[in-house]
Residue frames as a rotation matrix with the C-alpha (Angstrom) as fourth column:
UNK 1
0.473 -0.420 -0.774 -28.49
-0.494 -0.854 0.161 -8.35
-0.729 0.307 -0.612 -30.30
UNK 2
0.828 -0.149 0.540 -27.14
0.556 0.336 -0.760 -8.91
-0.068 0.930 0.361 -33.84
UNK 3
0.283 -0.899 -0.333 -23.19
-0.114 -0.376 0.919 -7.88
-0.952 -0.222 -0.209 -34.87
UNK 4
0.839 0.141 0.525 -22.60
0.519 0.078 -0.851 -6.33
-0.161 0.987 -0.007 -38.05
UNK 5
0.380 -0.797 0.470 -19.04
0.312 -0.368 -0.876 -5.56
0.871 0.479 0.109 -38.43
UNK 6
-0.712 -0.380 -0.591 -17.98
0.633 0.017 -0.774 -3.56
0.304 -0.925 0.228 -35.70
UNK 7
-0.672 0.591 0.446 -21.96
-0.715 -0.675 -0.182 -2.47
0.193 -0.441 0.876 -34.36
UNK 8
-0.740 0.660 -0.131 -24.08
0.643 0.637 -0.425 -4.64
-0.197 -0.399 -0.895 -31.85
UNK 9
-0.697 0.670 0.256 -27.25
-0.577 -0.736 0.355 -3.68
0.425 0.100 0.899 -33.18
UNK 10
-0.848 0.384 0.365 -30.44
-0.330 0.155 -0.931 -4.32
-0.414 -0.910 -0.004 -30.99
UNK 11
-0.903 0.194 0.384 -32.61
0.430 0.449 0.784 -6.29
-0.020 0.872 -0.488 -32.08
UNK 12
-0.147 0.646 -0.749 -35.39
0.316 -0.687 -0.654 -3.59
-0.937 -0.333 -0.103 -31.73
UNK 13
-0.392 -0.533 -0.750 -34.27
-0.325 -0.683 0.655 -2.45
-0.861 0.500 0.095 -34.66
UNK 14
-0.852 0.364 -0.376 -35.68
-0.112 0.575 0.810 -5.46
0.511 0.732 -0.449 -36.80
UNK 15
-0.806 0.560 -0.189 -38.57
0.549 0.828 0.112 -6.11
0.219 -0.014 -0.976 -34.78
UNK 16
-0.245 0.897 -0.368 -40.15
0.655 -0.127 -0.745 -3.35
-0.715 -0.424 -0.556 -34.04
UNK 17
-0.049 0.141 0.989 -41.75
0.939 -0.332 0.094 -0.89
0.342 0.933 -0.116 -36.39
UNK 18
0.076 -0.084 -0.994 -41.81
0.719 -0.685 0.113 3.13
-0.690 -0.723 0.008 -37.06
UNK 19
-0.054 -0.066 0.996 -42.68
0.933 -0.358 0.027 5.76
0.355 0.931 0.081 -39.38
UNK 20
-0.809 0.118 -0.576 -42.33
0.262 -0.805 -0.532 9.55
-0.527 -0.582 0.620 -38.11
UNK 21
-0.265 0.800 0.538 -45.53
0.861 -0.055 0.506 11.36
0.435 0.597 -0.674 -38.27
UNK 22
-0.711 -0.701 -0.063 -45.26
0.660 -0.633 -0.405 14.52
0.244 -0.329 0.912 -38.09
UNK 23
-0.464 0.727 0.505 -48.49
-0.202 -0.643 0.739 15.97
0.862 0.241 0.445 -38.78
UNK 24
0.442 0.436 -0.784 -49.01
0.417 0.673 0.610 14.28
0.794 -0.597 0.116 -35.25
UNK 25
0.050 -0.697 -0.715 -45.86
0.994 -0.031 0.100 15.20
-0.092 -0.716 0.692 -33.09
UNK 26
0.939 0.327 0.106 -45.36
0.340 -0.841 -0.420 18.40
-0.049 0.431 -0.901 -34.85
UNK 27
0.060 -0.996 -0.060 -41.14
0.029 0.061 -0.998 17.47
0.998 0.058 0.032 -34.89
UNK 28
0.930 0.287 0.230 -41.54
-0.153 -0.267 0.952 17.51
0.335 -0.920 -0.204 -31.06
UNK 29
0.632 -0.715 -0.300 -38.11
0.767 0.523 0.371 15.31
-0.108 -0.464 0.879 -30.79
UNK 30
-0.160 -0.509 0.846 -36.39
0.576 -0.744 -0.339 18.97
0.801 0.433 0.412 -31.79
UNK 31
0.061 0.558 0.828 -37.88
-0.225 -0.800 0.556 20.45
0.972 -0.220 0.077 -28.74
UNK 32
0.922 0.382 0.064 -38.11
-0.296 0.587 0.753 17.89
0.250 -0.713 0.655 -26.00
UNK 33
0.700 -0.598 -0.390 -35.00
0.460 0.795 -0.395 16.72
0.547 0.097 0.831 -24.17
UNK 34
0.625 -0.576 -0.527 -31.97
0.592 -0.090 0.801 17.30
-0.508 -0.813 0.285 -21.48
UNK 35
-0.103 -0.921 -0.376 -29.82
0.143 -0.387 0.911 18.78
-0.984 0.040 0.171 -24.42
UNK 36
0.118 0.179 -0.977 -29.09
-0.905 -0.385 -0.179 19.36
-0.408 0.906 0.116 -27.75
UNK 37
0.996 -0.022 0.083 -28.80
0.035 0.986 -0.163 16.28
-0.078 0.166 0.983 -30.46
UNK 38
0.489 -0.799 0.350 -25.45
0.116 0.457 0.882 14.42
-0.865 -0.391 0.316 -29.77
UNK 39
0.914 0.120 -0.387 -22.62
-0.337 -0.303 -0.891 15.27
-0.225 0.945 -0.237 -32.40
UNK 40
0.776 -0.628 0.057 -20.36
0.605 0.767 0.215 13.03
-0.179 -0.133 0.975 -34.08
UNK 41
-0.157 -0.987 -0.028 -16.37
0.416 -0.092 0.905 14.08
-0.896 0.130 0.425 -34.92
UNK 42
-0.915 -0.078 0.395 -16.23
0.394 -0.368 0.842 16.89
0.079 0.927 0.367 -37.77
UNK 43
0.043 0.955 0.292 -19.98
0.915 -0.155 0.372 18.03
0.401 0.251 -0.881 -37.30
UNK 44
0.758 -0.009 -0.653 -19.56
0.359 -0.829 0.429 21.34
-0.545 -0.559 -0.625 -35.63
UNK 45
-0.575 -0.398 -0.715 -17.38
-0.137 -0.815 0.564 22.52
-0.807 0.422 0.414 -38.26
UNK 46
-0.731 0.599 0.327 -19.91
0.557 0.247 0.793 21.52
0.395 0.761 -0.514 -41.13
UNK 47
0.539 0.813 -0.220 -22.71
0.831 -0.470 0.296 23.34
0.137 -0.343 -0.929 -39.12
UNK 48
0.099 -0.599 -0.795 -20.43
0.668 -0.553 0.499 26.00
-0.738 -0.580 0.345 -38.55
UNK 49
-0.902 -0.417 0.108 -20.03
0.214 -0.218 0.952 26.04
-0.374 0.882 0.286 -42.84
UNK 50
-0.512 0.832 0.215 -23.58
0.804 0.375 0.462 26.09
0.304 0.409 -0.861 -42.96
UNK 51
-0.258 0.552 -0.793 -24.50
0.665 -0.495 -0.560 28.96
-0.702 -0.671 -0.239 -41.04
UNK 52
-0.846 0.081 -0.527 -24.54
-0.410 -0.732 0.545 31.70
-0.342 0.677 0.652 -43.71
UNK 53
-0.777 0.560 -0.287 -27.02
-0.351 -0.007 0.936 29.71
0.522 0.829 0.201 -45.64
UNK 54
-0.296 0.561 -0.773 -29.20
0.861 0.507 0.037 28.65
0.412 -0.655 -0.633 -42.59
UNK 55
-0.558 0.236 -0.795 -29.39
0.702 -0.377 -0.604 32.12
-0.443 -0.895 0.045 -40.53
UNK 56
-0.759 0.646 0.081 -32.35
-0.638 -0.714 -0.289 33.70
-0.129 -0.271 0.954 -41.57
UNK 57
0.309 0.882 -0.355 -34.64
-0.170 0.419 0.892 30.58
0.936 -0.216 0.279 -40.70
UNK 58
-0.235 0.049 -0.971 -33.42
0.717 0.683 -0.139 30.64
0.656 -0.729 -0.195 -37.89
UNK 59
0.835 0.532 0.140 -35.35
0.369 -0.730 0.575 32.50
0.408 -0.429 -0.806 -34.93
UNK 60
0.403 -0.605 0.687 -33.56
-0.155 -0.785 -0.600 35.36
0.902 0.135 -0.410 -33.21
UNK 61
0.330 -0.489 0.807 -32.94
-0.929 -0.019 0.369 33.99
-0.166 -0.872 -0.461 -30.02
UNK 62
0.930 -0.196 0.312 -31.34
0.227 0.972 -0.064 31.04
-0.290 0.130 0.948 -31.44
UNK 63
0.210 -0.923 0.323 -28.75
0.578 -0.149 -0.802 33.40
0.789 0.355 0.502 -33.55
UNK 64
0.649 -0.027 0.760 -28.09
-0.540 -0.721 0.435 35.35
0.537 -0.692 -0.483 -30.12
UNK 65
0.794 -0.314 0.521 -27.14
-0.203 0.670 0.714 32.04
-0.573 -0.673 0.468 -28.38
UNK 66
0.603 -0.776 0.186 -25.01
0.696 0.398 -0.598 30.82
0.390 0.490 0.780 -31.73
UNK 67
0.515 -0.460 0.723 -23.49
0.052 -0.826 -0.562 34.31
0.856 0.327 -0.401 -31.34
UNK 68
0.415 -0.224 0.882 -22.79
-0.908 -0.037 0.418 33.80
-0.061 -0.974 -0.219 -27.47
UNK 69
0.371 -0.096 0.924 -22.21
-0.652 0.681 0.333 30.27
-0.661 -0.726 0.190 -26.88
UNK 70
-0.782 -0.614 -0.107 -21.27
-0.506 0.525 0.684 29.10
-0.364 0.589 -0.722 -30.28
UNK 71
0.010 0.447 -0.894 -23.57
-0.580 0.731 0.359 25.78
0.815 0.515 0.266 -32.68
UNK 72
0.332 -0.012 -0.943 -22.64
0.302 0.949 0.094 23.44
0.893 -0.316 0.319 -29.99
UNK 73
0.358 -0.141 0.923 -21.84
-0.915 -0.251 0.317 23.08
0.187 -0.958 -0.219 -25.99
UNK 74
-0.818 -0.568 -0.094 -20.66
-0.330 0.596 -0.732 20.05
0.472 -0.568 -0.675 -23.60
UNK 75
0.356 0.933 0.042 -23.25
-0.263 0.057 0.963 18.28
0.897 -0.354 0.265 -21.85
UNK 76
0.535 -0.180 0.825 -23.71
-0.821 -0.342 0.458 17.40
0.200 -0.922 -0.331 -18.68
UNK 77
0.587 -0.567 0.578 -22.07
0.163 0.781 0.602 13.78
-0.793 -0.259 0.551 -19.23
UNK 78
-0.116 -0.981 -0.158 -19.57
-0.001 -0.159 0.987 15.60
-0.993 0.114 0.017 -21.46
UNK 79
-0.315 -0.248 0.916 -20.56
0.803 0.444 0.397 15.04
-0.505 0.861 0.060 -25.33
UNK 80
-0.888 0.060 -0.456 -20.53
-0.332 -0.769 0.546 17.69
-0.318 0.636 0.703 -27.88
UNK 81
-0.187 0.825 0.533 -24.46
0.978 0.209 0.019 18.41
-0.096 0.524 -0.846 -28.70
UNK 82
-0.030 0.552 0.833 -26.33
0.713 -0.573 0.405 20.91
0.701 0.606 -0.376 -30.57
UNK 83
-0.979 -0.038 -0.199 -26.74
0.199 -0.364 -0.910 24.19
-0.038 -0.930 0.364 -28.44
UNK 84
-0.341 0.793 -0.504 -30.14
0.830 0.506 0.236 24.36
0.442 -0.338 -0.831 -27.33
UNK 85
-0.687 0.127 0.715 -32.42
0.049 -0.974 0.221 27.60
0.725 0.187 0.663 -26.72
UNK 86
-0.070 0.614 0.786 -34.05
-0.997 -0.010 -0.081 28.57
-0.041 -0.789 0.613 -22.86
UNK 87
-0.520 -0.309 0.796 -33.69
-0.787 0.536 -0.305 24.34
-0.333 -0.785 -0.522 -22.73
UNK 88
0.282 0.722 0.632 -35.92
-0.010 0.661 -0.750 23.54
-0.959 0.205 0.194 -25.34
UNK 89
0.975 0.145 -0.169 -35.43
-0.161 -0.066 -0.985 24.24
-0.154 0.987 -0.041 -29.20
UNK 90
0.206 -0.937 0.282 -32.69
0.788 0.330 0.519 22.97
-0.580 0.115 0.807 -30.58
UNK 91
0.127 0.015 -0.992 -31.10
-0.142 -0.989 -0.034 26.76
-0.982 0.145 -0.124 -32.58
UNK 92
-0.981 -0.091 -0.173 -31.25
-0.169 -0.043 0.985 24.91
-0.097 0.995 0.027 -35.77
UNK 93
-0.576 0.813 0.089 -35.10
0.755 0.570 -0.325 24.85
-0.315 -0.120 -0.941 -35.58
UNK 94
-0.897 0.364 -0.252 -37.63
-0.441 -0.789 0.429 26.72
-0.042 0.496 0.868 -37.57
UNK 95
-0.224 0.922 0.316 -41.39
0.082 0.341 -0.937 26.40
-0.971 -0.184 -0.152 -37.79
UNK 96
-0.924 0.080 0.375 -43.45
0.383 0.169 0.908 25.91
0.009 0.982 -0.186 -40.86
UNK 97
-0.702 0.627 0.338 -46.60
-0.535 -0.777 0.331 27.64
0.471 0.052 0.881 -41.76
UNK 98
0.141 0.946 -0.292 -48.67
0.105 0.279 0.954 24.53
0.984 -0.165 -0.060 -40.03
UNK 99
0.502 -0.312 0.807 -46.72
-0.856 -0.315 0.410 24.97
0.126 -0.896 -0.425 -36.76
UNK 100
0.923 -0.329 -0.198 -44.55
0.358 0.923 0.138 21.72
0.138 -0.198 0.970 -37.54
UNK 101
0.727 -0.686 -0.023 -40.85
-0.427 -0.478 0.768 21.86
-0.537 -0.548 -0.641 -36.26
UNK 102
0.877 -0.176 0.448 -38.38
0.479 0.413 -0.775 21.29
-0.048 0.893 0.446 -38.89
UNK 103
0.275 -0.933 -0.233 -34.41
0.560 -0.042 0.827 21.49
-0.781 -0.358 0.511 -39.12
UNK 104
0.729 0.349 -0.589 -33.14
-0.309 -0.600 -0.738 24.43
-0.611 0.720 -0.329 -41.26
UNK 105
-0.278 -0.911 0.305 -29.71
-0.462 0.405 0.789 22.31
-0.842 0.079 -0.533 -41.67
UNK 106
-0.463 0.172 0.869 -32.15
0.314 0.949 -0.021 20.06
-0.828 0.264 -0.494 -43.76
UNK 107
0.678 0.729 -0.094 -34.00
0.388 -0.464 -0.797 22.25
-0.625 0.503 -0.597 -45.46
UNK 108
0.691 -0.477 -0.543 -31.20
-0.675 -0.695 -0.247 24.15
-0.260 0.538 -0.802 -47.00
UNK 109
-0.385 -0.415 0.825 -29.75
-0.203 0.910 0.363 20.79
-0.900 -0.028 -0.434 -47.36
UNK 110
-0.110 0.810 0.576 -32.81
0.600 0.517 -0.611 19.99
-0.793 0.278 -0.543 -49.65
UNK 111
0.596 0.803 -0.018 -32.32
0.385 -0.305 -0.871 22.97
-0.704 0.512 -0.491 -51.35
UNK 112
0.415 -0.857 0.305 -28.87
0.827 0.216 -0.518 22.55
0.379 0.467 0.799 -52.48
UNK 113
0.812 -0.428 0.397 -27.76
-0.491 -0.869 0.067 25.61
0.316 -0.249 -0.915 -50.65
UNK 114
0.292 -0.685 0.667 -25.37
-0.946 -0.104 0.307 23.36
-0.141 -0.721 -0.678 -48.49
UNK 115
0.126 -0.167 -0.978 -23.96
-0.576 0.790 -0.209 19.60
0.808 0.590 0.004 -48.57
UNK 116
-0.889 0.111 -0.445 -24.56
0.382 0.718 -0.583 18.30
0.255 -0.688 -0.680 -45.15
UNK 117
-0.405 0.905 -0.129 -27.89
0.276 0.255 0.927 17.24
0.872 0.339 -0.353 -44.57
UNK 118
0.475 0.548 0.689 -28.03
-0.479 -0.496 0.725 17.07
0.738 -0.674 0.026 -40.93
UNK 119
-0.300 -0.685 0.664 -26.42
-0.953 0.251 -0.172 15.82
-0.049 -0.684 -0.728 -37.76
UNK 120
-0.561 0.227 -0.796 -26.48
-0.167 0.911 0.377 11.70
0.811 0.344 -0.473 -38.22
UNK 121
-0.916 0.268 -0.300 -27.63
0.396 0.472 -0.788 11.29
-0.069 -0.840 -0.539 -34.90
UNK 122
-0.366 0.812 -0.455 -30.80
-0.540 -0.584 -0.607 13.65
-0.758 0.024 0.652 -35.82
UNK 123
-0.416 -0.343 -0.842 -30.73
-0.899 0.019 0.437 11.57
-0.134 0.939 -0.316 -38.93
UNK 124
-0.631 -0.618 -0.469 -30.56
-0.228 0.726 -0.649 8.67
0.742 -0.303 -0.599 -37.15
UNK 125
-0.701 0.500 0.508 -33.57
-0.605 -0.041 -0.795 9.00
-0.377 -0.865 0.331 -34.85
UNK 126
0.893 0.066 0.445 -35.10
-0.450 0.105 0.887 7.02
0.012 -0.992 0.123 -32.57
UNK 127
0.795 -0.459 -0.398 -32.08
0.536 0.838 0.104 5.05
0.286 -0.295 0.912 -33.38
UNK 128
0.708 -0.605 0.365 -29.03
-0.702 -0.659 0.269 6.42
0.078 -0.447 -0.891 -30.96
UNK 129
0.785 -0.487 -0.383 -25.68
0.216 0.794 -0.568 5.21
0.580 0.363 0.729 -30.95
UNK 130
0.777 -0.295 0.556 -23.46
-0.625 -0.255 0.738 4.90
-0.075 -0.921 -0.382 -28.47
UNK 131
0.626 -0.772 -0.112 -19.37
-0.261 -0.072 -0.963 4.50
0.735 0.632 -0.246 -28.91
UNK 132
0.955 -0.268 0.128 -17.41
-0.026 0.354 0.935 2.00
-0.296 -0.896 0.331 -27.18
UNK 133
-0.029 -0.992 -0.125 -13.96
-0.647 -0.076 0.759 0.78
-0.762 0.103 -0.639 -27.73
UNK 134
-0.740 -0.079 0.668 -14.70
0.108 0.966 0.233 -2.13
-0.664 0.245 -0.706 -29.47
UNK 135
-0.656 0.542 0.525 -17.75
0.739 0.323 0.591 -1.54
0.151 0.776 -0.613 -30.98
UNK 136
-0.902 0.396 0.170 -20.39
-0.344 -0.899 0.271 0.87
0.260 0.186 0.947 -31.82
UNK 137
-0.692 0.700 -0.177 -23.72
0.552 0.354 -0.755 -0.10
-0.466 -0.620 -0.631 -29.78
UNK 138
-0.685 0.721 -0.104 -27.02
-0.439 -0.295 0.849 0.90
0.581 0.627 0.519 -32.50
UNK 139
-0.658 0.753 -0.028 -30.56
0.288 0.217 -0.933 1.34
-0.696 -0.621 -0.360 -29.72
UNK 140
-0.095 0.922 0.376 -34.04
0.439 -0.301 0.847 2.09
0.893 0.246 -0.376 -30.33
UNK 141
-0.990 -0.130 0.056 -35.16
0.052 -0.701 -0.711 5.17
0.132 -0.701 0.701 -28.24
UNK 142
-0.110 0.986 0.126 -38.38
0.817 0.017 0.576 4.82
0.566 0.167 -0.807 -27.26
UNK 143
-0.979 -0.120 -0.166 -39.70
0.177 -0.905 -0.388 8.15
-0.104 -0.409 0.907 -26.34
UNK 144
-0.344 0.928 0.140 -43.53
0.900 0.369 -0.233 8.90
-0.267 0.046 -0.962 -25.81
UNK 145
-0.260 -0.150 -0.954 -42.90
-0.399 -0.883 0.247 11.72
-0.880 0.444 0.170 -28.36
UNK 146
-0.709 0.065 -0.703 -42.67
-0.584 0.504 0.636 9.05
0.396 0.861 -0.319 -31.21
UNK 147
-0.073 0.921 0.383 -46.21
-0.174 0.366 -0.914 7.64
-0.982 -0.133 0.134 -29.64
UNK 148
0.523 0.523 -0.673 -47.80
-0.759 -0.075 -0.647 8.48
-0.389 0.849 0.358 -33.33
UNK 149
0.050 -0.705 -0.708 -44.51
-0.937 0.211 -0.277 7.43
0.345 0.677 -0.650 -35.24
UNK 150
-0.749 -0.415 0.516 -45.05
-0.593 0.768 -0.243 4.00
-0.295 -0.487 -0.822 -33.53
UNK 151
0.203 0.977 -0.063 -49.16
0.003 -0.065 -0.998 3.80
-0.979 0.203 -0.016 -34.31
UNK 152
0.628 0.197 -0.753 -48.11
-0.659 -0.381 -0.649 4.85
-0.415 0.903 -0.109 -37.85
UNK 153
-0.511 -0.814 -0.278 -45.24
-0.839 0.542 -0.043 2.09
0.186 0.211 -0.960 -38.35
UNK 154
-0.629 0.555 0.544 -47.61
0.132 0.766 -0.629 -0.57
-0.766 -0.324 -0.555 -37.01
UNK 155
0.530 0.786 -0.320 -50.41
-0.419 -0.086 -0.904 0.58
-0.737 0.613 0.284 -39.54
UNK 156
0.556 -0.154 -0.817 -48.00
-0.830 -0.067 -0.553 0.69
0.030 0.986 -0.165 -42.53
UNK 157
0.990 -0.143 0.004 -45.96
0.130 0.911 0.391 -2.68
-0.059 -0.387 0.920 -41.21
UNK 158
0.622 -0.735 0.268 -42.71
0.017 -0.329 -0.944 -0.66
0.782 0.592 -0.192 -41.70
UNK 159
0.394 -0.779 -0.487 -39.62
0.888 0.459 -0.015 -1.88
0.235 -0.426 0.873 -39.47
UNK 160
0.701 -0.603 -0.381 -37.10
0.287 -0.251 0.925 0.56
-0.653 -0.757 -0.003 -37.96
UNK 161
-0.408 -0.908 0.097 -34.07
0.131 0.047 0.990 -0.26
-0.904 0.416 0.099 -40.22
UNK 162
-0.366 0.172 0.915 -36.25
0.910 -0.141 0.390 0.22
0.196 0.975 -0.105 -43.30
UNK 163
0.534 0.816 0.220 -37.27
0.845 -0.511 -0.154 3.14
-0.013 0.268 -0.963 -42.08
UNK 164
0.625 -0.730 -0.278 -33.98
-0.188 -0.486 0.854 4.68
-0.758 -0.481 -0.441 -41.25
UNK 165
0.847 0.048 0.530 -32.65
0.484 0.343 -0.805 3.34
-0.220 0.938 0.267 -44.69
UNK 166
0.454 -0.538 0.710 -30.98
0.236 -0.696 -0.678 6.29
0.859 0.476 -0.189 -46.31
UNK 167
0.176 -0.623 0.763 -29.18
-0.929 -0.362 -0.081 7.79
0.326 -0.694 -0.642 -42.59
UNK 168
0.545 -0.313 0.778 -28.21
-0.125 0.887 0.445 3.94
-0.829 -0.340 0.444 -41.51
UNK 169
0.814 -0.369 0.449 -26.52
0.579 0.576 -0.577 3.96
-0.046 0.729 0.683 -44.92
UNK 170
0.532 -0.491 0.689 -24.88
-0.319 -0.871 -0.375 7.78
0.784 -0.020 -0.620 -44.52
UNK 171
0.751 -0.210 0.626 -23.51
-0.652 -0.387 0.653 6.03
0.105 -0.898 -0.427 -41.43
UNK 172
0.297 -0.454 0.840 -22.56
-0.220 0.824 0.523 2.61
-0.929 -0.340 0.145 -41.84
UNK 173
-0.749 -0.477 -0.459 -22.31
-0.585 0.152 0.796 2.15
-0.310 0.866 -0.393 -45.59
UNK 174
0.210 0.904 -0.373 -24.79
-0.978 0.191 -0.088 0.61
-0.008 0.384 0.923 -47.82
UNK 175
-0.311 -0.754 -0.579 -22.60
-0.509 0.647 -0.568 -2.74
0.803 0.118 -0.585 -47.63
UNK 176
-0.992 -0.123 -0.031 -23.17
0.004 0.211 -0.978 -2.83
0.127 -0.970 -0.208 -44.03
UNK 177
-0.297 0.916 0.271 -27.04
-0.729 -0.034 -0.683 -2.16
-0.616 -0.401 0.678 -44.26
UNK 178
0.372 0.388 -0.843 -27.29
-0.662 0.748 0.053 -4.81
0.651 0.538 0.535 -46.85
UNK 179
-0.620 -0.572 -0.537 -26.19
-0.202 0.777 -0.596 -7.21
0.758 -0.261 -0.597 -44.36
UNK 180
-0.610 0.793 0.001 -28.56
-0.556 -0.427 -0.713 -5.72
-0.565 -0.435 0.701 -41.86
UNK 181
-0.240 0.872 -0.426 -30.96
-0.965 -0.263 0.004 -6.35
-0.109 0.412 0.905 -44.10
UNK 182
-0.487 -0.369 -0.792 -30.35
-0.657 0.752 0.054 -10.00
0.575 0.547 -0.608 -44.48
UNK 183
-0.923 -0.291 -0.251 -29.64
0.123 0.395 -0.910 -10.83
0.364 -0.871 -0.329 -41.21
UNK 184
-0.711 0.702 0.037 -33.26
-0.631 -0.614 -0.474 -9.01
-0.311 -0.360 0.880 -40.70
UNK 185
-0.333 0.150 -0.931 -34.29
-0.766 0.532 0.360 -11.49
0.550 0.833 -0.063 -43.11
UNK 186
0.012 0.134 -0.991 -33.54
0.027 0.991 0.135 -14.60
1.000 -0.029 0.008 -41.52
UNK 187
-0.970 -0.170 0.174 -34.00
-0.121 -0.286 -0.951 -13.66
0.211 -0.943 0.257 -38.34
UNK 188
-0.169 0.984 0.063 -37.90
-0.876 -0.121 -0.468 -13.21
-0.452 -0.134 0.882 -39.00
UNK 189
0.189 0.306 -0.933 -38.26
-0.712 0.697 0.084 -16.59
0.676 0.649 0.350 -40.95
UNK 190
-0.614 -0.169 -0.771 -36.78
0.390 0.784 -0.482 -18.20
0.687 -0.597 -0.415 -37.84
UNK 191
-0.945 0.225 0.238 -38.71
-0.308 -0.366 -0.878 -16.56
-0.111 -0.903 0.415 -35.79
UNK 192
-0.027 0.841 -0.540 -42.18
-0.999 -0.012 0.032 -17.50
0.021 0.541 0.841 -38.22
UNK 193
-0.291 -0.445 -0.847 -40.72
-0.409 0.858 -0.310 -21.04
0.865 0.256 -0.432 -37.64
């Protein structure tokens, strides 16, 4: 593990590679899972500002649940995630005409309707982050969902942290990923050594 400021990042992160492919998964990581995605401080009112311009991609038994249960719930080890339709779809999910699963947060994000893109931790995937006192703890999730996205990062020789670029920068600052990046640097030259 590598310590950038105040976040032990794994070194997974530099060594292994990843590129989502979707035309593969079909967004499965939106679908699959114990809960909704994990949400940081302040996100559940931003998704909250977003709804108007999000609810009609979203499906009707998603705005049923928003309407019951609210954007967001407690899990079972307590953390504010996404709320989460019959256990699978996360209620900001929409399909696309090939059948690919795709966040409408983003989309209307993309289409200037709104100014938050998406939850960071959705952002932020496979990497998951996990909030200590002291320091902020940055994994790789391996998940045999991101099978393809693992096959397709190996082909193209594309790292983790370069692929996560632009939501490692929305998180940590672009400061902080240029250090990353260094440290990513000389890490592999010693390692070529």
């Amino acid at each position: 593990m590598i310590q950038i400021g105040d976040a032990i990042v794994a070194l997974d992160i530099i060594e292994e590679n990843f590129l989502c492919d979707l035309s593969a998964c079909k967004g499965e990581c939106c679908v699959e899972g114990d809960s909704g995605a994990p949400l940081e401080d302040g996100e559940v009112a931003e998704i909250e500002k977003a709804l108007p311009h999000i609810w009609d991609d979203l499906s009707p038994e998603a705005r049923e649940l928003i309407e019951r249960q609210g954007v967001a719930y407690k899990d079972h080890d307590g953390d504010m995630v996404t709320s989460i339709v019959e256990g699978e779809n996360c209620v900001f999910t929409y399909y696309d005409g090939e059948g690919i699963c795709k966040c409408a947060l983003e989309k209307a994000y993309k289409e200037g309707k709104i100014d938050f893109y998406k939850p960071v931790s959705c952002h932020l995937y496979p990497i998951r982050l996990q909030a200590y006192k002291d320091f902020t703890a940055v994994n790789y999730h391996r998940w045999r969902v991101c099978k393809a996205a693992v096959e397709l990062g190996n082909l193209k020789g594309l790292k983790i942290y370069q692929f996560l670029k632009e939501p490692l920068i929305r998180r940590f600052g672009k400061e902080w990923y240029d250090e990353l990046c260094f440290v990513a640097e000389e890490y592999n030259k010693q390692k070529e050594q």
